[in-house]
C-alpha positions as CSV (number, residue, x, y, z in Angstrom):
1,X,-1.3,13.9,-16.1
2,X,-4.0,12.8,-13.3
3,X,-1.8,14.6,-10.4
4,X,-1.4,18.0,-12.4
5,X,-4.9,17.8,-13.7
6,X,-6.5,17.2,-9.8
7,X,-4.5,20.8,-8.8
8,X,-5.9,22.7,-11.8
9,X,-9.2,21.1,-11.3
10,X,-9.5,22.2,-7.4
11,X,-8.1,25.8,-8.2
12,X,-11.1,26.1,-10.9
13,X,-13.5,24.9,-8.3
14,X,-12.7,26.6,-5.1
15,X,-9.6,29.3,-6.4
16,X,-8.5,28.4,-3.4
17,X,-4.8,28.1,-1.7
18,X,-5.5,26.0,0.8
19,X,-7.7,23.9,-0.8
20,X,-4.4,23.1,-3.2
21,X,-3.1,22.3,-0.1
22,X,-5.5,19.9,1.0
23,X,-4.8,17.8,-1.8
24,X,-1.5,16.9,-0.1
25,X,-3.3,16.3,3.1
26,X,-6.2,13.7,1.3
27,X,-3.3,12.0,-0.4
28,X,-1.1,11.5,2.0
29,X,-3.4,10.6,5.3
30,X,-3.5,7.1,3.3
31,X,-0.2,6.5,2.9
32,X,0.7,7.1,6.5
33,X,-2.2,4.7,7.4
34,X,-1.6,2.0,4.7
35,X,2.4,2.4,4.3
36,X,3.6,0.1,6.9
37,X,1.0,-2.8,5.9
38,X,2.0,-2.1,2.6
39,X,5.8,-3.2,3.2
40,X,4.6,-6.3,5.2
41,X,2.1,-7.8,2.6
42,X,5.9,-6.9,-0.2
43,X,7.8,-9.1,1.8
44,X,5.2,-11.2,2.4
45,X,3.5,-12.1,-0.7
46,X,4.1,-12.2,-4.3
47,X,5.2,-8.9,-5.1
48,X,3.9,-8.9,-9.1
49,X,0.5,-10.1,-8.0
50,X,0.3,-7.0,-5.6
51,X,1.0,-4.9,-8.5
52,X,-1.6,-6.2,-10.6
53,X,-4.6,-5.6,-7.9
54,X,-3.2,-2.3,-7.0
55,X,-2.5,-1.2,-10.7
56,X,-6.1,-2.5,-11.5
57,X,-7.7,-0.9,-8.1
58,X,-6.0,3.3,-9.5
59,X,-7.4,2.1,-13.0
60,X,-10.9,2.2,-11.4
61,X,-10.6,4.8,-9.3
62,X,-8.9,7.0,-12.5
63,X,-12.3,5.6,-14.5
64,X,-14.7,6.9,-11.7
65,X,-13.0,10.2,-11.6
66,X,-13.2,10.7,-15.1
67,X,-16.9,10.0,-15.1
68,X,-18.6,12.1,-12.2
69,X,-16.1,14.8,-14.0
70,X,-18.0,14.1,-17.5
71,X,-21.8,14.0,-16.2
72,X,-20.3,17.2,-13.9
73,X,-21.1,15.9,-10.7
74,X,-17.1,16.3,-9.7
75,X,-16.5,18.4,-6.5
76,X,-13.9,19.0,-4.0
77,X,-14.7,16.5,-1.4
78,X,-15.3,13.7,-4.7
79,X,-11.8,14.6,-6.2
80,X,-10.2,14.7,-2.2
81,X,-12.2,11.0,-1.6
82,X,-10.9,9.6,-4.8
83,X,-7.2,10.9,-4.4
84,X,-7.3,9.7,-0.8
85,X,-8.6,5.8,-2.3
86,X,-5.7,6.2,-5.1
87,X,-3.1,6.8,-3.0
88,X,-4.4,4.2,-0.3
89,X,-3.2,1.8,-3.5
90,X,0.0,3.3,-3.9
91,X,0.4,2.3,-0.2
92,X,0.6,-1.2,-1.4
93,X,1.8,-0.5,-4.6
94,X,5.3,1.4,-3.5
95,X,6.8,-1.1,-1.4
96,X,6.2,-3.5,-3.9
97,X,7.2,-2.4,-7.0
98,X,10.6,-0.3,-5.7
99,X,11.2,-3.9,-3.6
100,X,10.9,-6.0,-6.8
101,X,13.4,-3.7,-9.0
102,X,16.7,-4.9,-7.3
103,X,15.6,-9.0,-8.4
104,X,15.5,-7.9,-12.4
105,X,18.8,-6.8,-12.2
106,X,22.6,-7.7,-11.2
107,X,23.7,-5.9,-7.9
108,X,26.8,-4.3,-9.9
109,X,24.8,-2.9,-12.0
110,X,22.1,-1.0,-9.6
111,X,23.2,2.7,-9.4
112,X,23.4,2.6,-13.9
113,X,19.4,1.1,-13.3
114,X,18.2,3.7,-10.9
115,X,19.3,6.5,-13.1
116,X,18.1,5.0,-16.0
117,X,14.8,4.0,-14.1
118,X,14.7,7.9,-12.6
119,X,15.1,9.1,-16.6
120,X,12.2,7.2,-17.5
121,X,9.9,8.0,-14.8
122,X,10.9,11.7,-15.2
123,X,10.6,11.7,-18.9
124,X,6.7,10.1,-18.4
125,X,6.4,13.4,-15.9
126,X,7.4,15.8,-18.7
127,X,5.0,14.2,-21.2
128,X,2.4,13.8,-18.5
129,X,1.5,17.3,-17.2
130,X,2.5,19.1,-20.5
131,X,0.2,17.0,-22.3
132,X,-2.6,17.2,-19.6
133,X,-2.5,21.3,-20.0
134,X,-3.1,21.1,-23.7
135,X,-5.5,18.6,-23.1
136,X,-7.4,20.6,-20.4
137,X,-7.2,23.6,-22.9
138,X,-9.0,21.7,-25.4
139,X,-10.8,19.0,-24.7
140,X,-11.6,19.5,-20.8
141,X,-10.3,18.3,-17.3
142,X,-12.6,15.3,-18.2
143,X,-10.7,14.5,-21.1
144,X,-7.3,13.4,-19.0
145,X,-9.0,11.7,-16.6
146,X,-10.5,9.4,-18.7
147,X,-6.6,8.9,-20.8
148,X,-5.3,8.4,-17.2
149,X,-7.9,5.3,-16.8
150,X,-7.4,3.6,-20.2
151,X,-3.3,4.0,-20.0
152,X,-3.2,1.5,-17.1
153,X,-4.1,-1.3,-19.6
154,X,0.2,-0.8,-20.6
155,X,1.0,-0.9,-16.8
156,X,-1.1,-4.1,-16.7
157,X,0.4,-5.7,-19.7
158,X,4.0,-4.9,-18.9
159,X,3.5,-6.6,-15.5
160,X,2.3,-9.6,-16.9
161,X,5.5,-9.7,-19.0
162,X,7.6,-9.7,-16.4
163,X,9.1,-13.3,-16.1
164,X,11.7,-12.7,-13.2
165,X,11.6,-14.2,-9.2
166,X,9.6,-11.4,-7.3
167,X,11.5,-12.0,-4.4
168,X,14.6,-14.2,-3.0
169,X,12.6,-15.6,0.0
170,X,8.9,-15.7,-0.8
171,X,6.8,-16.7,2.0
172,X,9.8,-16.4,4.8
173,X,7.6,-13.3,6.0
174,X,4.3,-13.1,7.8
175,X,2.1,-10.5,7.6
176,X,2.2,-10.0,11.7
177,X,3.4,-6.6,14.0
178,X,6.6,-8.8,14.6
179,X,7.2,-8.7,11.3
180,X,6.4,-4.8,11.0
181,X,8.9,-4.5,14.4
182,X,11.9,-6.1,12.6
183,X,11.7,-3.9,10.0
184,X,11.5,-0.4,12.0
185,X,14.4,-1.9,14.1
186,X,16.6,-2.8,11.1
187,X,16.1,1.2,10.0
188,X,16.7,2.4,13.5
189,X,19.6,1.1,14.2
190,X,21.2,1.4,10.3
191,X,22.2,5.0,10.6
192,X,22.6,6.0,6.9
193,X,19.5,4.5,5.9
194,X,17.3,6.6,8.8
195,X,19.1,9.5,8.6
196,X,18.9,9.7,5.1
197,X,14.9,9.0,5.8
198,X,14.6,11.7,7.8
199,X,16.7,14.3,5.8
200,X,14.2,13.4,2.3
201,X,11.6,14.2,5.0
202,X,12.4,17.4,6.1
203,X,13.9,18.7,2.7
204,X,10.6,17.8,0.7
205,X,8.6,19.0,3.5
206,X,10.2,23.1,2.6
207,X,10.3,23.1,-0.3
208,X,7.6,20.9,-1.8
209,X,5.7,23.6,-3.6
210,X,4.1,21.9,-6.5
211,X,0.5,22.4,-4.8
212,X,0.7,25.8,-5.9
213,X,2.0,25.8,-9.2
214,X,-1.5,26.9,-10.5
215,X,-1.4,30.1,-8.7
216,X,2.4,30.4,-10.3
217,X,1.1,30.4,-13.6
218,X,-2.7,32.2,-13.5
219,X,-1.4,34.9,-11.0
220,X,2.4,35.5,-10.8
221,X,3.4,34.5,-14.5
222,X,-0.1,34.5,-16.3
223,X,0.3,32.0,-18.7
224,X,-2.9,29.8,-18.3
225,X,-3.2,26.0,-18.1
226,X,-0.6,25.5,-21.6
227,X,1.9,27.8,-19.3
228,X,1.4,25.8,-16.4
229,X,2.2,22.2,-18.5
230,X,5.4,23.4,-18.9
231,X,6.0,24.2,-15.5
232,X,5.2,20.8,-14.8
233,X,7.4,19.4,-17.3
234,X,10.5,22.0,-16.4
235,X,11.8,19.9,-13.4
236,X,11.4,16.5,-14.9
237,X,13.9,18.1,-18.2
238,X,15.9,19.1,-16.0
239,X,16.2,15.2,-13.9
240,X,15.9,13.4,-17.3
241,X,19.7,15.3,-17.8
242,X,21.2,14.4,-14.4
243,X,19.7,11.5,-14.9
244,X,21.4,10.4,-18.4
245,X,24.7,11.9,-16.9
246,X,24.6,9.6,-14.1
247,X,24.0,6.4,-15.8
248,X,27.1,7.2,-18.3
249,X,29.3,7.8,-15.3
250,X,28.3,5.0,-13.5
251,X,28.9,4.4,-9.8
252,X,29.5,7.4,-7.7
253,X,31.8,6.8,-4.9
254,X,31.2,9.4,-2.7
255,X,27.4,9.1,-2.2
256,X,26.5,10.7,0.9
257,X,28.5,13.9,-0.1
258,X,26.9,14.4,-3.6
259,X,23.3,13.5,-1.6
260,X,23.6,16.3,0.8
261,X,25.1,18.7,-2.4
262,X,22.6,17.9,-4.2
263,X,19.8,18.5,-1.5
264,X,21.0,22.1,-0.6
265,X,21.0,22.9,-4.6
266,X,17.3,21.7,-3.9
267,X,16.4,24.3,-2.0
268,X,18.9,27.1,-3.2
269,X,17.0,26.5,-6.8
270,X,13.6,26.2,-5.2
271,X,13.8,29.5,-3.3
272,X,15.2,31.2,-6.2
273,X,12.2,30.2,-7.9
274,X,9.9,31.3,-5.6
275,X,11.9,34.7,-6.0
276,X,10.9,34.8,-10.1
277,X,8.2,36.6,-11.4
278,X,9.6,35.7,-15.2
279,X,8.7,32.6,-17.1
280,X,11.5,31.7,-18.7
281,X,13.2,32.6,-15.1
282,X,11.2,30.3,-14.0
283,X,11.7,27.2,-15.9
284,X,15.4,27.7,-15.7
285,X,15.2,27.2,-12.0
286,X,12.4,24.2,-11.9
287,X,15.3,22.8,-14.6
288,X,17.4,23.3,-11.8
289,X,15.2,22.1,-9.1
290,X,15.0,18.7,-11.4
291,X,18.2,18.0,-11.8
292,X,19.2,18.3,-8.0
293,X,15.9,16.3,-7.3
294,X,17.1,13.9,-9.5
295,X,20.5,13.1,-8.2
296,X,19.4,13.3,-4.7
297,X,17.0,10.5,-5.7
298,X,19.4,8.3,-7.1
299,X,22.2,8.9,-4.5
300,X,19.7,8.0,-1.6
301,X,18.0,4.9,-3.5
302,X,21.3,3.6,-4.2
303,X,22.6,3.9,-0.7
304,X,19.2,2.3,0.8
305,X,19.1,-0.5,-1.3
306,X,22.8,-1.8,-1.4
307,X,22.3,-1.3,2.8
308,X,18.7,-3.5,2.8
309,X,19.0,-7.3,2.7
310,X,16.1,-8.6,0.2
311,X,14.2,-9.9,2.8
312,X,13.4,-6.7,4.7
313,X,13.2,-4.5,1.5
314,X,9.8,-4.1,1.5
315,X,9.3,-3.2,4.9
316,X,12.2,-1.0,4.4
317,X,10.5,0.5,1.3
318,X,7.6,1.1,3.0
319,X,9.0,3.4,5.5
320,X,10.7,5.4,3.1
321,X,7.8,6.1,1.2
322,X,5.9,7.7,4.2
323,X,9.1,9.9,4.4
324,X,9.4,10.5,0.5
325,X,5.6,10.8,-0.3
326,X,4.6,12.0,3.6
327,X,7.1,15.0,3.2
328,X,5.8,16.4,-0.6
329,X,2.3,16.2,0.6
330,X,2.4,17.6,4.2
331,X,4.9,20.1,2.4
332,X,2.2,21.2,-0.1
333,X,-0.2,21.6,2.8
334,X,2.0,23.8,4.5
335,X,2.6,26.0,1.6
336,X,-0.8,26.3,0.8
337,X,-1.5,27.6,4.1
338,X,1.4,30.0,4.4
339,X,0.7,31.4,0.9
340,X,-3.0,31.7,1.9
341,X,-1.4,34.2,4.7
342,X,2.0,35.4,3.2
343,X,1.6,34.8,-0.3
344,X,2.8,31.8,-3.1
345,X,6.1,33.5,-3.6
346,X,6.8,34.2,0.3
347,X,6.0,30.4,0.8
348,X,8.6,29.1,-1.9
349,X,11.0,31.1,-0.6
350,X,10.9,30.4,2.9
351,X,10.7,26.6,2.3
352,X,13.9,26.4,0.1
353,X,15.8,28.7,2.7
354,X,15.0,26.4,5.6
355,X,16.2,23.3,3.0
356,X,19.7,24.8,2.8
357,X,19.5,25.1,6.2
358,X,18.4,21.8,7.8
359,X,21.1,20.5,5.3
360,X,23.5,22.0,6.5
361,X,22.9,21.1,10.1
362,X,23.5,17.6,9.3
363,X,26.2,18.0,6.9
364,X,28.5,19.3,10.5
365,X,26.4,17.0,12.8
366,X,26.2,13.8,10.7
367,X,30.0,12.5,9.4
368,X,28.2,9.1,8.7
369,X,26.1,10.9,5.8
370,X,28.8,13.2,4.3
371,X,31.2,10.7,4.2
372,X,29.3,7.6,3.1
373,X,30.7,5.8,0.3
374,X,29.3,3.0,-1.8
């Protein structure tokens, strides 16, 4: 609700492209700085206690949001400082959290727990922004700020629940650059794991477009902020699918093919998108866009975490998530800036085409990938 909420809130303030853009650059400046550390302290330290001070630092900074938003004192710079401290948290919170998942459940059972994991988070991401359009619509932007803040008391809660050992070797890591070191290493010289980095990179990077969703649906489509929920909530319906597909078939063989398939229906869908100047066009595609996202997401966690020993994962963790948020938010940067020259529908376009492309460059170049199996 909060991420959808921020983009619609910075268009009404500046109607600005590239200051949609700049929203990926406040949030992900953090999580290149933090990242790394993040995966140390995960290996390093009780990983449910870090999730309890970082879910209990974005509950604050969600509460302060929704306040200078209420007494109208919210501006660009506030909303870009207050992203920029919220995803600082996430630094530490991503490592730890996607670190802890493979100690609550048996190693067999893994690829059924990501996609049922992936349908849940996706299904919170088609309640989430639908709801925060209606909200906006009737209540104000205020409004899902301040239901952002109060719904981390359930985060808080459920981690308290949780009874199972964080981690197999707790306190066998130091938080030192040695430690950081051994974890760059282990992804350097495991070539699935960094290729399959850098791919994520790349591919989110052309065709993240989400930033300019708002323009979508008050320029292109013209269906106001209800419209623009549901453009939000298209691509999660259509991963919540894959996703319950997936975790009724089970384990997939042949991983790295159906990764790189799945990424270059990524960007076919996304520039087709772009291409759209019809709603219901458009949610078919974002459906679309969803469910390759989805399996993509599933194939690659699966492959990283059956190739990461338990004492490395958060480091390990820690360097995906500078590729898997890095490339999103750099990537809605760039679009904002090229649709501030070309055009939003030029911008979506172009990124998916290039997708297709760089996948196919490493589907000849990379037989490690392609032909992966788990």
């Amino acid at each position: 609700m909060q991420s959808a909420t921020i983009n619609w809130h910075i268009y009404v303030l500046t109607g600005s492209a590239l200051a949609l853009g700049l929203t990926g650059l406040a949030r992900v400046l953090p999580i290149i700085a933090f990242s790394l550390l993040g995966g140390v302290f995960a290996d390093a330290h009780d990983r449910k206690r870090i999730l309890l001070f970082t879910q209990s630092a974005m509950m604050v900074f969600a509460a302060i949001l929704a306040f200078v938003t209420s007494a109208g004192l919210a501006s660009p710079a506030a909303i870009y400082l207050l992203s920029a401290l919220t995803a600082a948290a996430t630094a530490f919170d991503n490592p730890a959290r996607n670190s802890l998942a493979p100690n609550l459940v048996p190693r067999e059972h893994w690829t059924n727990a990501l996609s049922l994991n992936n349908m849940l988070n996706r299904t919170s991401a088609i309640v989430g922004p639908g709801l925060a359009g209606f909200v906006i619509a009737r209540f104000g932007i205020a409004a899902v700020y301040w239901l952002n803040a109060i719904s981390f008391v359930a985060v808080l809660v459920a981690l308290v629940m949780i009874k199972a050992a964080t981690q197999e070797t707790l306190g066998g890591s130091r938080v030192t650059f040695a430690a950081f070191a051994e974890g760059v290493r282990y992804a350097r010289r495991t070539t699935i794991v960094s290729t399959t980095m850098v791919l994520d990179f790349v591919a989110s990077f052309f065709a993240s477009a989400s930033a300019l969703l708002p323009i979508f649906a008050n320029e292109i489509l013209r269906v106001g902020p209800e419209g623009l929920g549901l453009l939000y909530a298209a691509q999660p319906v259509g991963a919540v699918a894959a996703g319950a597909t997936i975790s009724l078939m089970g384990n997939i063989k042949r991983s790295g093919l159906v990764f790189l398939v799945s990424l270059a229906l990524y960007g076919l869908a996304t520039a087709l998108y772009g291409g759209s100047n019809r709603f219901a066009v458009s949610l078919m595609f974002l459906a679309l866009i969803g469910v390759a996202d989805a399996v993509s997401s599933i194939m690659r966690n699966t492959i990283r975490q059956l190739a990461t020993p338990d004492p490395l994962r958060g480091r390990l963790q820690s360097l995906n998530a500078m590729f898997v948020m890095g490339g999103p938010q750099l990537g809605n940067l760039e679009a904002g800036i090229v649709a501030a020259h070309w055009g939003a529908p030029f911008s979506v376009i172009s990124g998916g085409v290039a997708t297709v492309i760089t996948v196919a460059f490493i589907f000849c170049l990379a037989p490690k990938v392609r032909n992966y199996w788990t």
